[in-house]
C-alpha positions as CSV (number, residue, x, y, z in Angstrom):
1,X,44.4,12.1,8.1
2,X,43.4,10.2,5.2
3,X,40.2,10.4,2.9
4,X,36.9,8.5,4.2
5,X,36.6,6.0,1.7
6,X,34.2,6.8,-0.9
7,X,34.6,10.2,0.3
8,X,33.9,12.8,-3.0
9,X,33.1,9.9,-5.2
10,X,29.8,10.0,-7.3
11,X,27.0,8.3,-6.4
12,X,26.5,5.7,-9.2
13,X,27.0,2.6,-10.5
14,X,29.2,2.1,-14.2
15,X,27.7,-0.7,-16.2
16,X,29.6,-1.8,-19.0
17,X,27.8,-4.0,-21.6
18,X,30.3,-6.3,-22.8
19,X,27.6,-7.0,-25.6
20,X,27.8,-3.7,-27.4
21,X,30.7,-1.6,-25.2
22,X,28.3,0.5,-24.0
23,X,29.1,2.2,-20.8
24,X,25.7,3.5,-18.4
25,X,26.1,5.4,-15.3
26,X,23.5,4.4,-12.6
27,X,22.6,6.7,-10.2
28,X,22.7,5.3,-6.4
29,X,20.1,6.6,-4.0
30,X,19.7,5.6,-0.5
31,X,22.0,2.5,-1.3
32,X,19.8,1.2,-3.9
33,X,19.4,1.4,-7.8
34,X,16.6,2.1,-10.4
35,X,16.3,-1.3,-12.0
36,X,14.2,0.6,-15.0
37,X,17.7,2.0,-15.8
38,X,18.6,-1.5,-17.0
39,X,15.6,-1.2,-19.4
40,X,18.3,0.8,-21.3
41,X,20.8,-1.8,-21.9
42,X,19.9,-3.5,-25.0
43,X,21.6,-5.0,-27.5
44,X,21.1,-6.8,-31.1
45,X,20.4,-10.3,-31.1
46,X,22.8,-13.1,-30.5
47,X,22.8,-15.7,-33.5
48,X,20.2,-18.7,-32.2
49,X,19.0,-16.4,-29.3
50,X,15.2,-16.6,-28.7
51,X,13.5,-13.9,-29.7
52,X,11.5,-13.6,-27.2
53,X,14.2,-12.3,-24.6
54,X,13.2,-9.3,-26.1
55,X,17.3,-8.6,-26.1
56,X,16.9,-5.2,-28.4
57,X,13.3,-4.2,-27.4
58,X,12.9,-4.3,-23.8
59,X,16.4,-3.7,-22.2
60,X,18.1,-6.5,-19.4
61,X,15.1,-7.7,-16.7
62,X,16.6,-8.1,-13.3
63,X,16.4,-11.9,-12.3
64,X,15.3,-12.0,-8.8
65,X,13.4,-15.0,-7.8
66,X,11.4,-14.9,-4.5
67,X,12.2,-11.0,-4.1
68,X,15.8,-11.5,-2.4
69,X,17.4,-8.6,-3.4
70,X,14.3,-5.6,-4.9
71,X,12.6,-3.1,-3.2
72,X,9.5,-2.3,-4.5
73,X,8.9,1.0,-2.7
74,X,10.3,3.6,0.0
75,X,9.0,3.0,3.5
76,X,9.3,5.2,6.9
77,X,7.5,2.4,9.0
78,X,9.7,-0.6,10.1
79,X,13.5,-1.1,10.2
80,X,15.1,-4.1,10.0
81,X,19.1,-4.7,10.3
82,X,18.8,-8.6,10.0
83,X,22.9,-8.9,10.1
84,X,23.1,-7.1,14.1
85,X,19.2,-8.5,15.1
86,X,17.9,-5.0,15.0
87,X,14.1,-4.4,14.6
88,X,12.6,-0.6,15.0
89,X,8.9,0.8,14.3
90,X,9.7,3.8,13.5
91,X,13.0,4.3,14.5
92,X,12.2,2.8,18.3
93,X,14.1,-0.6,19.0
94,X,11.3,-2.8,19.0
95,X,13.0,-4.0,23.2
96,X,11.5,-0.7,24.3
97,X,8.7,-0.1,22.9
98,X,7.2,-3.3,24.7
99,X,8.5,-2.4,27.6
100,X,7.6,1.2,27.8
101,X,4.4,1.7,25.5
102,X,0.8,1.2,27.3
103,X,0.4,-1.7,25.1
104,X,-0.9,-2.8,21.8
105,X,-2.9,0.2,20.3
106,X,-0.7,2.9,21.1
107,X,2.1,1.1,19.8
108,X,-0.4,0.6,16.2
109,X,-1.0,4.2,16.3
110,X,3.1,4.9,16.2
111,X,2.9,2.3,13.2
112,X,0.3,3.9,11.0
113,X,0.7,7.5,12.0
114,X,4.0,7.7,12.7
115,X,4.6,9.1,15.9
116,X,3.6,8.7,19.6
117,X,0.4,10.1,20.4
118,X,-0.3,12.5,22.9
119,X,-2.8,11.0,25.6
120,X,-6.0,13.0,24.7
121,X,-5.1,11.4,20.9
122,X,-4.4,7.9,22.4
123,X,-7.7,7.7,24.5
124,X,-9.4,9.5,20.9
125,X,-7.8,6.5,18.7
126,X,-8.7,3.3,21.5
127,X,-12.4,4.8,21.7
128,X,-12.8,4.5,18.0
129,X,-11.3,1.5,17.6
130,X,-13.4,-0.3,20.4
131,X,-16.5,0.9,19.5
132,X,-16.0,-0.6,15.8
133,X,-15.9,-4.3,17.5
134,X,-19.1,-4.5,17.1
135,X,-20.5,-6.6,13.5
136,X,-23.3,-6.8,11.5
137,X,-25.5,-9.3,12.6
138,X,-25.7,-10.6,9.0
139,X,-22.2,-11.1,9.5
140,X,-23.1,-14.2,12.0
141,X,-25.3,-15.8,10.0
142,X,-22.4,-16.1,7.5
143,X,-20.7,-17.8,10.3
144,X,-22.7,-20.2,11.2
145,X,-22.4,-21.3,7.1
146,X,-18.8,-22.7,8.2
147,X,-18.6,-25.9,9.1
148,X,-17.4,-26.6,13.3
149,X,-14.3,-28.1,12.0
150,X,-13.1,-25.9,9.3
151,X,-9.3,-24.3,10.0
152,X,-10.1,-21.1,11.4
153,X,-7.8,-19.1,9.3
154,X,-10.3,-20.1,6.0
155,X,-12.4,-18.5,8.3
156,X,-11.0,-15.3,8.8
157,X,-10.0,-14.7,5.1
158,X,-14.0,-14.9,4.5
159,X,-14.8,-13.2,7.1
160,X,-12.4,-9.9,6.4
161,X,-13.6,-10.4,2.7
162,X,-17.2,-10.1,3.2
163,X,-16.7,-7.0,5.9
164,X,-16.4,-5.0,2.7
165,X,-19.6,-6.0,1.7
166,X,-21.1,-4.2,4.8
167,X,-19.2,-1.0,3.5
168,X,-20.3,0.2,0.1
169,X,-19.0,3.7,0.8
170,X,-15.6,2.8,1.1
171,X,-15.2,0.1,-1.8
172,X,-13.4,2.1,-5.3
173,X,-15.0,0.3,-7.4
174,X,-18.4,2.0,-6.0
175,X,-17.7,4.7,-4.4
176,X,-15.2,5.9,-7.4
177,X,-11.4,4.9,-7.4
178,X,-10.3,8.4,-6.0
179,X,-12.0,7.3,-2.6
180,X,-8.4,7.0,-1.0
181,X,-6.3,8.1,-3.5
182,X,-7.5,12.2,-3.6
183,X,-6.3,11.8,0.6
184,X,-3.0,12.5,-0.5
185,X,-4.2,15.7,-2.5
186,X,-5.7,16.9,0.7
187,X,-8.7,16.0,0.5
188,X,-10.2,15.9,4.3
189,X,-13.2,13.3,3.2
190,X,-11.0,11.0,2.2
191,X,-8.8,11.0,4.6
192,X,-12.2,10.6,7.0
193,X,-13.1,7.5,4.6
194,X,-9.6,6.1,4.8
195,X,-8.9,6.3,8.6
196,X,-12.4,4.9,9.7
197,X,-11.7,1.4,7.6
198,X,-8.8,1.4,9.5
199,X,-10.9,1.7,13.1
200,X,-13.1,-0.9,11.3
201,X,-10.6,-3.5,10.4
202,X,-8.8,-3.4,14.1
203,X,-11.8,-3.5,15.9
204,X,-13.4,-6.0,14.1
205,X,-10.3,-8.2,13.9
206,X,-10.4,-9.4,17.5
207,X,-14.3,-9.6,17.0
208,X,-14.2,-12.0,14.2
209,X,-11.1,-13.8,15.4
210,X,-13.4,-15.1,18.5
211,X,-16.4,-15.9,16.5
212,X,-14.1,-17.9,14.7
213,X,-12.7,-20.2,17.9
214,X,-16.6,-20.0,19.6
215,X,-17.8,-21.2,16.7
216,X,-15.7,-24.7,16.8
217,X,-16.9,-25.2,20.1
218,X,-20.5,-25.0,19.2
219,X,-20.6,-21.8,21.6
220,X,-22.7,-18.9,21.2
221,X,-20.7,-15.4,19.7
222,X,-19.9,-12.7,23.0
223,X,-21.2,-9.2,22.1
224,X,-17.6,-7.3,22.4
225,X,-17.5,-6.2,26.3
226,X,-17.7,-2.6,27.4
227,X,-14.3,-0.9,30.2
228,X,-11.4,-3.7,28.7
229,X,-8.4,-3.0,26.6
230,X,-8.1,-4.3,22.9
231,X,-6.2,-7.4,24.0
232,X,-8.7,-8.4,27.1
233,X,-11.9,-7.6,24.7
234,X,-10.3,-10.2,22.6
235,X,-9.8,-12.6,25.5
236,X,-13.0,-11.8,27.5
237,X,-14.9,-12.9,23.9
238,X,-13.1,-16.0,23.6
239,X,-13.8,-17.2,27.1
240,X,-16.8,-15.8,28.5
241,X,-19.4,-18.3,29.7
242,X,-22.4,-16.5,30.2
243,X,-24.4,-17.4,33.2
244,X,-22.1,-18.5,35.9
245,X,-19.0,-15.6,35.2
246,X,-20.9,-12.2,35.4
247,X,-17.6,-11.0,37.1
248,X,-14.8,-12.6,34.2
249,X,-12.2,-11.3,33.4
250,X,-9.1,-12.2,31.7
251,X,-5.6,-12.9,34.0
252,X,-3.8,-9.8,33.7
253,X,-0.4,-11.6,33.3
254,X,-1.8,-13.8,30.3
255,X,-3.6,-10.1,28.8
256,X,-0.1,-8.5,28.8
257,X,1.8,-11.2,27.8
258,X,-0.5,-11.8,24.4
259,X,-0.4,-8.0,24.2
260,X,3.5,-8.2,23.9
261,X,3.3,-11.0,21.6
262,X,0.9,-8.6,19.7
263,X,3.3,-5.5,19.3
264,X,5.8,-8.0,18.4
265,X,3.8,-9.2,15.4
266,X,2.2,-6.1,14.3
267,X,4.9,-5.5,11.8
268,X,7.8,-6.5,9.8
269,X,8.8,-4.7,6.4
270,X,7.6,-6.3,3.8
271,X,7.1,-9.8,4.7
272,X,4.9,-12.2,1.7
273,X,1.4,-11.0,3.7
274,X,2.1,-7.3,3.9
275,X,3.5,-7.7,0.1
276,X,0.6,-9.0,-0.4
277,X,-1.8,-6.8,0.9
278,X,0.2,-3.7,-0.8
279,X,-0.2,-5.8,-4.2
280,X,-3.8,-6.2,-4.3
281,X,-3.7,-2.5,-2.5
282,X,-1.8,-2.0,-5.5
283,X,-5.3,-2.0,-8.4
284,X,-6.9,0.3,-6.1
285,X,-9.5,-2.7,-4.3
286,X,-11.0,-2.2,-1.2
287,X,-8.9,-2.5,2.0
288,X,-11.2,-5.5,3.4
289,X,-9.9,-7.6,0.0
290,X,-6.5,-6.2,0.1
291,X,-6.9,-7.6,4.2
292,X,-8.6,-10.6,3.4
293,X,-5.7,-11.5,0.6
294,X,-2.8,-10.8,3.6
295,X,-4.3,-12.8,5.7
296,X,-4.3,-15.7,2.7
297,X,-0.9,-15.5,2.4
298,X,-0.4,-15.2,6.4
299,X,-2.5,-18.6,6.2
300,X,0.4,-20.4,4.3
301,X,2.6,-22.5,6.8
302,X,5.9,-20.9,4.8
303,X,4.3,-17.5,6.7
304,X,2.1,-17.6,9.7
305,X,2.1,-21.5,10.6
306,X,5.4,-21.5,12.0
307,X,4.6,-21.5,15.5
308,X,1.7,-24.4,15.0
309,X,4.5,-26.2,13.4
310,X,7.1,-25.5,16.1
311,X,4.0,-27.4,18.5
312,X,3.9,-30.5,16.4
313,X,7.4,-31.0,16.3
314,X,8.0,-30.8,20.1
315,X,5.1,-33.0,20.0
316,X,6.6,-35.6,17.3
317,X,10.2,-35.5,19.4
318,X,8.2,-36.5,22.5
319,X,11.2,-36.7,24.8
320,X,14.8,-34.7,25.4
321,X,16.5,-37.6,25.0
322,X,15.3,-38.0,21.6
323,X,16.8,-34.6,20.1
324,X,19.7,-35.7,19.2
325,X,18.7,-38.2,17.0
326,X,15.9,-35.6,15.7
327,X,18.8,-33.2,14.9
328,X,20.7,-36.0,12.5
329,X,17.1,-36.8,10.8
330,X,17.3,-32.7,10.0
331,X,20.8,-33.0,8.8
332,X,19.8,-35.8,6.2
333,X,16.3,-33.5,5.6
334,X,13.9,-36.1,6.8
335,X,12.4,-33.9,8.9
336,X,12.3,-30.3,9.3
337,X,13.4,-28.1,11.6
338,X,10.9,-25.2,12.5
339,X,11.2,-22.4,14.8
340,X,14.6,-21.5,13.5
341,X,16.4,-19.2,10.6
342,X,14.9,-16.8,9.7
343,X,14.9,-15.1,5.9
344,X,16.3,-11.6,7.1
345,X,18.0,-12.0,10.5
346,X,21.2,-14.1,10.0
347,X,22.3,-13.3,13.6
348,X,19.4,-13.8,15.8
349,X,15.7,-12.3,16.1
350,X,15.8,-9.7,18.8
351,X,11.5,-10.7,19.3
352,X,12.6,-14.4,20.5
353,X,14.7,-13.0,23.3
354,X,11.5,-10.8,24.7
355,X,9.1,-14.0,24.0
356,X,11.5,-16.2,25.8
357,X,10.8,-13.8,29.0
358,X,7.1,-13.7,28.1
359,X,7.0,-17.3,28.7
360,X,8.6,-17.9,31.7
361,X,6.0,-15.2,33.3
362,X,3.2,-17.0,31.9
363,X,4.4,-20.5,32.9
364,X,4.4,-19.2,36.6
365,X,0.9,-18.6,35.8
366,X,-0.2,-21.7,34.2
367,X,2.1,-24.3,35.2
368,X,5.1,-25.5,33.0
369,X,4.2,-27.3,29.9
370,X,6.5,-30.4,29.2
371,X,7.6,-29.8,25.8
372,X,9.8,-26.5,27.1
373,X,12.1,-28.8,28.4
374,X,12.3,-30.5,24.7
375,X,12.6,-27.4,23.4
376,X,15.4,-26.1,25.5
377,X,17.3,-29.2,24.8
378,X,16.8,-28.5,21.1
379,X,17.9,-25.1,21.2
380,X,20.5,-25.6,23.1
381,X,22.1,-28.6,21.1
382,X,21.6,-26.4,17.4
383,X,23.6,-23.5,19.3
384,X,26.5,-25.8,19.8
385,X,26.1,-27.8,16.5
386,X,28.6,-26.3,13.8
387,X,25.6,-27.6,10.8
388,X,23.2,-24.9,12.3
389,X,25.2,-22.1,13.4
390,X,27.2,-22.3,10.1
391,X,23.5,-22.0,8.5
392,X,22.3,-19.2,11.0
393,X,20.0,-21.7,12.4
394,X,19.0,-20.0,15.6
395,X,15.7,-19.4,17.8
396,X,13.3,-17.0,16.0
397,X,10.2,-15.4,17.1
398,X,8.0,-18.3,16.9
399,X,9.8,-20.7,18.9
400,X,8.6,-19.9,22.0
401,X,5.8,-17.9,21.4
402,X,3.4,-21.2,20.4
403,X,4.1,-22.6,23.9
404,X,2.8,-20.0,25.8
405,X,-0.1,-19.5,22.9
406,X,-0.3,-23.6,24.1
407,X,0.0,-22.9,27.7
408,X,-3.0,-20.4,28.0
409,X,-5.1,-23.3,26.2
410,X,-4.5,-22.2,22.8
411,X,-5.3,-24.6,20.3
412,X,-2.5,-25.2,17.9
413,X,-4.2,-24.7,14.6
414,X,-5.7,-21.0,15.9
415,X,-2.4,-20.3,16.5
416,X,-2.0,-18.3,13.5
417,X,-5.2,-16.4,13.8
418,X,-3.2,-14.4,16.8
419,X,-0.6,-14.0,14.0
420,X,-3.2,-12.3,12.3
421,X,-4.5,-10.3,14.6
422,X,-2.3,-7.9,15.2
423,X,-0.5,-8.0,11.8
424,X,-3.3,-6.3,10.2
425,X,-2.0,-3.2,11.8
426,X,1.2,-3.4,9.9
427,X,-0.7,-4.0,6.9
428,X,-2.7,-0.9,7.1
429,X,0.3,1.2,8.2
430,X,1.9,0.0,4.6
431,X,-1.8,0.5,2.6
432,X,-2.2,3.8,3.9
433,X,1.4,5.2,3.3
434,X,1.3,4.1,-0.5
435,X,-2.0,5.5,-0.5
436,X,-0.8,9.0,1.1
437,X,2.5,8.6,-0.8
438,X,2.2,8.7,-4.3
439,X,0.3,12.3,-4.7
440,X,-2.6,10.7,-6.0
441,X,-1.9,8.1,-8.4
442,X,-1.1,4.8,-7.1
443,X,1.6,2.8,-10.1
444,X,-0.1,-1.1,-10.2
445,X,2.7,-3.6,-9.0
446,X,3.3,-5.5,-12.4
447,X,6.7,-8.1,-11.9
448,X,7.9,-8.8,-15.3
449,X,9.4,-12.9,-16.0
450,X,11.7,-14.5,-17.7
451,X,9.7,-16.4,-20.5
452,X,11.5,-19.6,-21.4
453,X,8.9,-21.6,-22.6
454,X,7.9,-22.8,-26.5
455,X,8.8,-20.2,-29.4
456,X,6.2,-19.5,-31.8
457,X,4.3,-22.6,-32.7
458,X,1.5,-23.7,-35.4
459,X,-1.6,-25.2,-34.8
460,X,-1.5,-29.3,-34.7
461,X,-4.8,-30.9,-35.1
462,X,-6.5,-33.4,-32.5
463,X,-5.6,-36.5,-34.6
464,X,-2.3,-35.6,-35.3
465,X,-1.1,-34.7,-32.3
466,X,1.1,-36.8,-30.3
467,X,1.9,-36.8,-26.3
468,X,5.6,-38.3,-25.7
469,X,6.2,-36.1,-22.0
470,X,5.9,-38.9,-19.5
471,X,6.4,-37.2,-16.5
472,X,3.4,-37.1,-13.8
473,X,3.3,-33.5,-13.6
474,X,2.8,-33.2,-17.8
475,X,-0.8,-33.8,-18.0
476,X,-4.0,-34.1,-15.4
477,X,-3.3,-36.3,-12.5
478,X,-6.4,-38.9,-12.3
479,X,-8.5,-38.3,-9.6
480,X,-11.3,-40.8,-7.8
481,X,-14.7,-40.4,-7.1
482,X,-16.8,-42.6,-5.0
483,X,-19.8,-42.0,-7.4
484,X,-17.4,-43.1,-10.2
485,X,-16.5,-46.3,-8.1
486,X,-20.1,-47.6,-7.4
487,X,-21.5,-46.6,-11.1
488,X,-18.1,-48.6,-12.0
489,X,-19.0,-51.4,-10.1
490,X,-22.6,-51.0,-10.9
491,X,-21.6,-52.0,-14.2
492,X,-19.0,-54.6,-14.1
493,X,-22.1,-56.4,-12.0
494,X,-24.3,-56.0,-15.0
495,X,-22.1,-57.4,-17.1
496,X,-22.1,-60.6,-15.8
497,X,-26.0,-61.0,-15.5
């Protein structure tokens, strides 16, 4: 029998430094490498080089731009294998866990404690999260400062931003920066603080969420209902009509199927929103800012808006017979193809496979919608076209999921508020193990650049200075103002008096 390979080899990496002949060993841990230890490798200057690479001061930087290749931290909460489709919260394929758990919260307690809870601590955990639903009645007249057509996701960063407001006693830079920090030390009140901001947040997610879609339709807010899960709280305040529906309550196949869609979405490593969150988490700020600054960058259409984008493409192709020639117009990018790819899996997203069943139960509910047939078609033609597949191009997550969020009436620009939803329970899971990770003392996430801008430069005074860039982008693009226009033409009129 022959040697494993790599079997009795060291754990490192050998650098050499063709600059200087230096050679470094790097230690390799867990597959990955310190990238301080190229802070090491410096050299003298090259003749002509800038001095501001910093070359024999500050080591080599690692280039990395958009984060393709660094890990910031060590997590325990979400596996990904994105080259065999594998997704896991906490070690349990992501397929069983929506088929087996009792539904969204207990699989958010797995994700921010870590392990299955017992029963008595499952009904202990729902309790507190349902009975923080409830908000501040303050809270509403905020609401009603938005205006009926504002995007409801500007909504909801304000409205998880101002929560904090309503919580003094768990804001740092108030209640002392230690407030969630000293938890890792021990400390029991901390812990106390920590874990009831985390009943707030969830409970008052689904709370705000609806005020957010009643508000648009001029409706007044529900109170949050008493004897309903998470998910048909969240429903039952969307919908309810009081008056004529004193018995309403949500269809059970359309309550599990957006509590599916909800464990599917309540995590996944460390996407742009949950770097996000464990950025700002990062300074120490409040977990309602650290929320509301997720939920910002869940807001972006590169992020969340996926599956309101998928809609309005369907919508745009308007017929099966039309993808084809919709497929060629993505070839030459003059349009864009969304609902496929994604930026880890490069096999296929083991979620889209559950939603596509999701749907199918739902559309027995509410009727088929037209545009599946367009996007079957479409999916089916990009699996068989060699431009896609050659591009891991295939079905993700939100492919299907908007059409059922547009089957059970969804509007397509709230679309991402159910992103958002349940995501803020992978967001806490992340903010509370750095804050229970690092003994204490949180490290700020600081990114070093690459500066290649001007060297050192003196001071040119106004009348000497001369502006030769004509590109658009090189000084302040003119903007119009009606007032301007009418004072404008206010005056060319009294000129001619």
């Amino acid at each position: 029998m022959g040697r494993p390979a790599g079997a009795g080899q060291e754990q490192s990496l050998t650098v050499v430094d063709n600059r200087t002949g230096k050679k470094y060993e790097v230690p390799i841990k867990n597959n990955a490498i310190q990238a301080t230890a190229f802070k090491q490798m410096k050299a003298p200057f090259l003749t002509g080089e800038r001095k501001e690479n910093e070359t024999d001061t500050a080591g080599l930087r690692v280039f990395d731009p958009g984060f393709m290749n660094t890990a910031v931290l060590e997590s325990k909460i979400t596996f990904i294998d994105g080259g065999k489709g594998i997704l896991r919260y906490r070690g349990y394929p992501i397929e069983e866990l929506v088929v087996k758990s009792s539904g969204f919260l207990e699989t958010s307690y797995l994700l921010i404690w870590g392990e299955l809870p017992t029963k008595q601590q499952l009904n202990n955990f729902e309790r507190e999260v349902l009975h923080h639903t409830f908000v501040h009645q303050d809270l509403e007249r905020l609401f009603a400062a938005f205006r009926y057509d504002s995007h409801p996701m500007s909504i909801m960063v304000s409205a998880f931003s101002s929560l904090g407001a309503f919580s003094p006693e768990a804001n740092p830079a108030l209640a002392g920066q230690r407030v969630y920090t000293d938890a890792a030390k021990g400390n029991l009140k901390a812990l106390a603080v920590m874990d009831k901001q985390i009943f707030r947040l969830l409970g008052k997610s689904i709370t705000i969420a609806a005020m957010a879609y009643r508000i648009r339709q001029g409706r007044p807010f529900n109170r949050p209902p008493a004897g309903l899960s998470f998910v048909g709280s969240f429903l039952w305040m969307l919908d309810y009509l009081n008056g004529d529906q004193k018995d309403y309550t949500p269809h059970p196949v359309l309550e599990k199927a957006l509590d599916v869609l909800f464990q599917l979405h309540a995590d996944h490593e460390l996407n742009a929103s949950t770097a996000t969150m464990l950025q700002v988490g990062s300074t120490l700020a409040d977990p309602y800012s650290a929320v509301a600054a997720a939920t910002a960058a869940l807001y972006g259409p590169s992020h969340g808006g996926a599956n309101q984008a998928v809609i309005e493409m369907l919508i745009k192709i308007g017929s099966v017979d039309k993808v084809p020639e919709f497929l060629e117009r993505v070839k030459r990018k003059d349009a864009i193809l969304s609902g496929f790819g994604h930026r880890v899996y490069k096999t296929s997203d083991p979620r889209s496979h559950i939603v596509r069943k999701i749907a199918e139960e739902v559309f027995e509910v509410t009727g088929r919608d037209p545009l599946i047939d367009i996007a079957l078609a479409l999916q089916e033609a990009a699996s068989k076209d060699e431009y896609f597949t050659s591009r891991n191009l295939a079905a993700n997550v939100d492919f299907f999921t908007g059409l059922i969020y547009r089957a059970i009436g969804i509007p397509s620009d709230y679309m991402t508020v159910l992103f958002a939803i349940p995501r803020v329970t992978g967001w806490l899971a992340h903010w509370r193990q750095m804050m229970l990770s690092s003994g204490g003392s949180v490290k700020i996430w600081r990114p070093r650049q690459v500066y290649t801008g001007e060297t050192q430069r003196d001071w040119v005074d106004i009348k000497d200075r001369q502006f030769d860039d004509k590109s658009p982008a090189a000084q302040p693009t003119a903007v119009s103002h009606l007032t301007s226009i009418r004072q404008s033409l206010a005056q060319q009129a009294k000129s001619k008096l």
